[in-house]
C-alpha positions in Angstrom: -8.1 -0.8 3.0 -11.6 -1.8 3.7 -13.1 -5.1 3.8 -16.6 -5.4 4.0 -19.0 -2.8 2.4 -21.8 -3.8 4.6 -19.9 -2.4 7.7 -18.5 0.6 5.0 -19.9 4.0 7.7 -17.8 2.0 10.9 -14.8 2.2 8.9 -15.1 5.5 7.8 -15.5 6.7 11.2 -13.0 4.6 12.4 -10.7 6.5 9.5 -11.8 9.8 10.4 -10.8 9.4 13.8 -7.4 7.7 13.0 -6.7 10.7 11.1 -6.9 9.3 7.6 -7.9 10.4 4.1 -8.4 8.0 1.4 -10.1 4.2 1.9 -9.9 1.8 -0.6 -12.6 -1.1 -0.5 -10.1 -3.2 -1.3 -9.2 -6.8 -3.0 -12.0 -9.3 -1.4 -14.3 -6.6 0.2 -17.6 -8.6 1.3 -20.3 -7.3 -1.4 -18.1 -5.5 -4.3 -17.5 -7.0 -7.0 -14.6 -5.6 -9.0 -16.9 -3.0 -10.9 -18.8 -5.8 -12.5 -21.7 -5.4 -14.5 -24.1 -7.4 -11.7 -23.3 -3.6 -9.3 -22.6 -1.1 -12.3 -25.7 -1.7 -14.0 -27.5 -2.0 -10.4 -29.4 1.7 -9.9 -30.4 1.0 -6.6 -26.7 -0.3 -5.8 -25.3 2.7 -7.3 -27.8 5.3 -5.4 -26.6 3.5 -2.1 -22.9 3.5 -2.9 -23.1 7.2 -4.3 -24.9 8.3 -1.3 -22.1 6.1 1.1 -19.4 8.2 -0.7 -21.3 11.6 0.3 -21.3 10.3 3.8 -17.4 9.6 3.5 -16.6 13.3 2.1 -18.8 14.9 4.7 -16.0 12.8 7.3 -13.5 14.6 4.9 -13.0 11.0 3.7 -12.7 10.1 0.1 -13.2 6.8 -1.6 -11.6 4.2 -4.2 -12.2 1.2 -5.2 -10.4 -2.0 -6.4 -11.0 -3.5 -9.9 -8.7 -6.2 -11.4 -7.8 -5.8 -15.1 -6.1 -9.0 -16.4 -9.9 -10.3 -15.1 -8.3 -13.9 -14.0 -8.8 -14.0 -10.7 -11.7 -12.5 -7.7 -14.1 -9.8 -9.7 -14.6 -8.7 -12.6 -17.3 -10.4 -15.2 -16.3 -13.9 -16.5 -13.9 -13.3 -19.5 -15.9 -14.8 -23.3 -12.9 -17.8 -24.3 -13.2 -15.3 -27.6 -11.6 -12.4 -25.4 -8.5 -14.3 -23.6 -5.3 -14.1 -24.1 -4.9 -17.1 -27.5 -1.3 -18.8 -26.8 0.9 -20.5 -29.1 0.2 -23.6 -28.3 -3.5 -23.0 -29.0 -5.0 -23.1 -25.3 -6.9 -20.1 -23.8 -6.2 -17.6 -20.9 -5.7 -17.4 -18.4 -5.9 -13.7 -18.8 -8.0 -11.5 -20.7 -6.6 -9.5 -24.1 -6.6 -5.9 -23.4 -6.4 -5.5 -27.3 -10.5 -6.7 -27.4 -13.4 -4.7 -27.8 -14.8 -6.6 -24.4 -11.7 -5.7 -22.4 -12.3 -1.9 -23.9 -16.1 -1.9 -22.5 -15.2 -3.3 -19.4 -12.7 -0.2 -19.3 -15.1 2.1 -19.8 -17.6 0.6 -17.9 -15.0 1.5 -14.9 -14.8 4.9 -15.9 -18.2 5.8 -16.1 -19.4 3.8 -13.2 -16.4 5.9 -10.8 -17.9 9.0 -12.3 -21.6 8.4 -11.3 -20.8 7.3 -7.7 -18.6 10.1 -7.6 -15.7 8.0 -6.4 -12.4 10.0 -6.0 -10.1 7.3 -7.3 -9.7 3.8 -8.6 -7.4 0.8 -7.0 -6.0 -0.9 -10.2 -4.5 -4.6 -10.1 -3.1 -6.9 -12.6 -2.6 -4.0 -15.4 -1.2 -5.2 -18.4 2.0 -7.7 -17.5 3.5 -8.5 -20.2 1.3 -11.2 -21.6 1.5 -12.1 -25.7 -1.7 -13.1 -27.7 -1.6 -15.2 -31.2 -5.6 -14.3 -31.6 -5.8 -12.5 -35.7 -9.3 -11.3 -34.5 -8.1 -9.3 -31.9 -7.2 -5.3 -32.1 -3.0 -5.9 -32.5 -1.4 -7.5 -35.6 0.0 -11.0 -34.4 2.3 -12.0 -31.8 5.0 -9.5 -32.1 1.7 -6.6 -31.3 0.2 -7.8 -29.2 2.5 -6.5 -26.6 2.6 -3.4 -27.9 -0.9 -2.7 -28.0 -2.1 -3.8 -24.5 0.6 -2.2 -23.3 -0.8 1.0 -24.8 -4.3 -0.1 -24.2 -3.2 0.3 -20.0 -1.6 3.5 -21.0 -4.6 5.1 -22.6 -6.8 3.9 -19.5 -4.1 5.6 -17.1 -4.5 8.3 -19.1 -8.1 8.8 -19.2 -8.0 8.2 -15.0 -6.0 11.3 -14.6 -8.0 13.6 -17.0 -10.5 12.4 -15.1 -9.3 13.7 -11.9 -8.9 9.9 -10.6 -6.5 9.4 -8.2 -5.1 5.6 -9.3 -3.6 3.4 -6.6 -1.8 -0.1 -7.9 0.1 -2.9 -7.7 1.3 -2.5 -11.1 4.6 -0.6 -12.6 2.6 2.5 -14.3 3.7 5.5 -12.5 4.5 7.4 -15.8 1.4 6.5 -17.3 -0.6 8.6 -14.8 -0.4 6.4 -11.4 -0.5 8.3 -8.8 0.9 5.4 -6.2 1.8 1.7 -6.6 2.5 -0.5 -3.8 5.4 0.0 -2.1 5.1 -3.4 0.0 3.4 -5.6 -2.3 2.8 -8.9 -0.6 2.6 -12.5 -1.0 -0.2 -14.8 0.9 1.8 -15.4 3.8 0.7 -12.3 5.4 -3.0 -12.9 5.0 -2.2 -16.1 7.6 -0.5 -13.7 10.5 -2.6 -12.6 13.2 -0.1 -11.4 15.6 -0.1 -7.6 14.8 3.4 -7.6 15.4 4.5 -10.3 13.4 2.1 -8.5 10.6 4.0 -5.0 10.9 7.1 -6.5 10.6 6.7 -8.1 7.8 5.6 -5.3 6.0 8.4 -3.3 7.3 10.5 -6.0 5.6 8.6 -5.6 1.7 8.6 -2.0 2.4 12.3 -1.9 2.7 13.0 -4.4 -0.1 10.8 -2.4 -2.5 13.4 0.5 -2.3 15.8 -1.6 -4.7 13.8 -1.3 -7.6 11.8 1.9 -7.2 12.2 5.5 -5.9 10.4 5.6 -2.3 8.1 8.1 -2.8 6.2 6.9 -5.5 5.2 4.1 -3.1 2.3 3.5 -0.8 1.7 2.2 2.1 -2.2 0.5 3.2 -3.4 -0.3 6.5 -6.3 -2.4 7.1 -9.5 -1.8 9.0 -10.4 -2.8 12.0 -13.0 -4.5 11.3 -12.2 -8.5 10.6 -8.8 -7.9 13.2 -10.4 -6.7 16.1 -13.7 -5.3 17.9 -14.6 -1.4 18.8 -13.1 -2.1 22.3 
């Protein structure tokens, strides 16, 4: 998982060497942004990120990215009030609508932008969860749809990832959508807070083995950080 695209050659070195294949820049990487438009529509950020993912593959080192889809949270472009989630009780958010036509660009926007960097997959978070939406403007038909269709609408994008050749990483329960992986050891803040490697590991040995309950093992994966904000090249 990589953290900071400004030191995005030292970890893929320090990947190649380790004996790794994919890197994600990951949830919080210094200088990416989700795929927002501020980078996607950037040329000369795009000709310096497609040429970085040359540099990768020439390591034999392919490249993903993270993007978060509910758009609530870190990345992503503000969501319009128009194109959140409308609840019963009249208030906003605090997620997006998938069922929008703004929610539908910024799919697409992911898509195309992967495609012109050339990166080999995408790191999706906060796919559709299960949230209901009262808005009549909106692409479902009332409460009762709006499940339905932003369900679908996460299918679809899935979808269009694997025809695509994308390999898609996630936190999310959308292996039979077209996910290749989802997060086998999915954590909570706590770990963020632990700097004795040890105490980390453990930890994570701990999600990893409570993640079996619910899911079959192999469909999992499994991240490891780089070195970069943990320790020093020595």
């Amino acid at each position: 998982m990589l953290s900071d695209l400004s030191a995005l050659r030292r970890i893929v070195d320090q990947a190649a060497k380790t004996g790794h294949e994919l890197g994600i820049i990951g949830f919080g990487a210094e200088g990416w942004c989700a795929f927002c438009s501020a980078q996607t529509e950037d040329a000369n950020f795009t000709a310096w990120l497609a040429n970085e993912v040359r540099y990768a593959r020439s390591k034999n080192i392919e490249l993903s990215a993270y993007t978060l889809m509910q758009g609530n949270g870190w990345g992503m472009d503000p969501i319009p009030e128009d194109a959140k989630i409308l609840n019963r009780d009249g208030s906003r958010g605090p997620t997006a609508c998938f069922a929008t036509d703004w929610h539908a660009s910024y799919r697409q926007r992911v898509l195309a932008f992967a495609a012109k960097v050339g990166f080999y997959g995408v790191e999706t978070d906060g796919q559709f969860e299960g949230a209901s939406c009262s808005d009549p403007t909106h692409s479902h038909h009332g409460v009762a749809n709006s499940f339905d269709a932003q369900l679908k609408a996460t299918q679809r994008f899935n979808n269009q990832l694997k025809a695509r050749g994308l390999y898609q990483t996630g936190a999310d329960a959308y292996v039979f959508s077209g996910a290749n992986r989802w997060n086998a050891a999915d954590t909570d803040e706590a770990i963020f807070h632990i700097d004795n490697v040890v105490e980390w590991s453990t930890l994570g040995r701990m999600y990893a083995y409570d993640s079996t309950f619910d899911r079959v093992p192999t469909s999992g994966q499994y991240t490891v950080d780089d070195l970069v904000g943990r320790c020093t090249d020595d």
